[in-house]
N, C-alpha and C positions, 0 to 999 in steps of 0.2 A: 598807186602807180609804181615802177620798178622805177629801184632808183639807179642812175648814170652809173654809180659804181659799178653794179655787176653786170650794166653794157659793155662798160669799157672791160672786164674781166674776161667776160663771154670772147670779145673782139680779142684781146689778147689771147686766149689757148685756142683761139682758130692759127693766130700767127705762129703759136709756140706748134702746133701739130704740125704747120707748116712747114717745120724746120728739121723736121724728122725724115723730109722727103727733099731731098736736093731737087727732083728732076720737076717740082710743083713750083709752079708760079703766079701767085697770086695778085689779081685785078682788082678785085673788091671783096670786101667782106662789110657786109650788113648784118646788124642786130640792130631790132625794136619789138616795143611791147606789141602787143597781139590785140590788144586791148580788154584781152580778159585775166583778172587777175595777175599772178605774176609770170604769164605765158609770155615767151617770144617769140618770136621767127629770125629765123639765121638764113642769110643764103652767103653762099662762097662762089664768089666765081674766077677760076683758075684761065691765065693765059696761054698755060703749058701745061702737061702734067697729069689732065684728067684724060686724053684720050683715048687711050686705051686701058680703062680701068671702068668696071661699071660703076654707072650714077648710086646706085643703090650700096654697092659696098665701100663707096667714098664716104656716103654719106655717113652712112652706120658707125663709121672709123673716127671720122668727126666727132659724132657725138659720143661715141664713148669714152673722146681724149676728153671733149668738156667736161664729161660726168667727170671722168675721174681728177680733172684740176681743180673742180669746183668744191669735188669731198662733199662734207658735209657743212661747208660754207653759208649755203644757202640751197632751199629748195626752190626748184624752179623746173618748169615744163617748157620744152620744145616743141609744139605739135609739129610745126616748119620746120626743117631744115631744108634749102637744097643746097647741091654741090656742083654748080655747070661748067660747061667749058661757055667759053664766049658767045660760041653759037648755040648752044643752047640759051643759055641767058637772054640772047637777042630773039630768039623766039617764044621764050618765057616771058619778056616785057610786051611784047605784039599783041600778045593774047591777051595779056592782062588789061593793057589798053583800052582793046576791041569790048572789055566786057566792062567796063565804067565807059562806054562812051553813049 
C-alpha cells in the first residue's frame, strides 16, 4: 500500500503548482491509492482558474509539475488525473454515483 508520505507530497506540488498561477483557485485537491500497486488518482478541483483553459492541458501541466517535484524520489504512476472546474466536478460525481448505485 502507498504510504501517507508521498499522498501528502503528491497533495503538496498540486498546492505548490498552484502557486505558479495567481488567477487559480483551488477547492479540493484529492490523492489516493488506486488500489493497484503504487497507482494513484489525483483529481483537482479549481474554484476559479480553470475556465478558460482546457481540461486536457491543465491537466498535463499538473502532472508534469508532480513528475518533476517528485524527481526521482519515488516511482509512482497516475493513470487519474483530473483537473475540473466545480461544474464539472459536480457532474463528475453524478456519474460516478449513478454507476455504484
Amino acid at each position: 500500500m502507498l504510504q501517507r508520505e508521498l499522498i501528502e507530497k503528491i497533495k503538496k506540488s498540486v498546492y505548490d503548482w498552484a502557486k505558479q498561477y495567481p488567477h487559480v483557485e483551488l477547492s479540493l485537491v484529492e490523492v489516493y491509492p488506486s488500489g493497484i500497486g503504487d497507482n494513484v488518482h489525483v483529481i483537482v478541483v479549481a474554484k476559479k482558474g480553470f475556465e478558460n483553459w482546457r481540461k486536457i492541458e491543465r491537466q498535463n501541466d499538473i502532472a508534469d509539475f508532480i513528475g518533476k517535484q517528485l524527481g526521482d524520489y519515488i516511482v509512482v504512476k497516475i493513470p487519474i488525473l483530473h483537473a475540473f472546474t466545480e461544474e464539472q466536478y459536480e457532474k463528475y460525481e453524478i456519474s460516478r454515483e449513478g454507476a455504484f448505485a
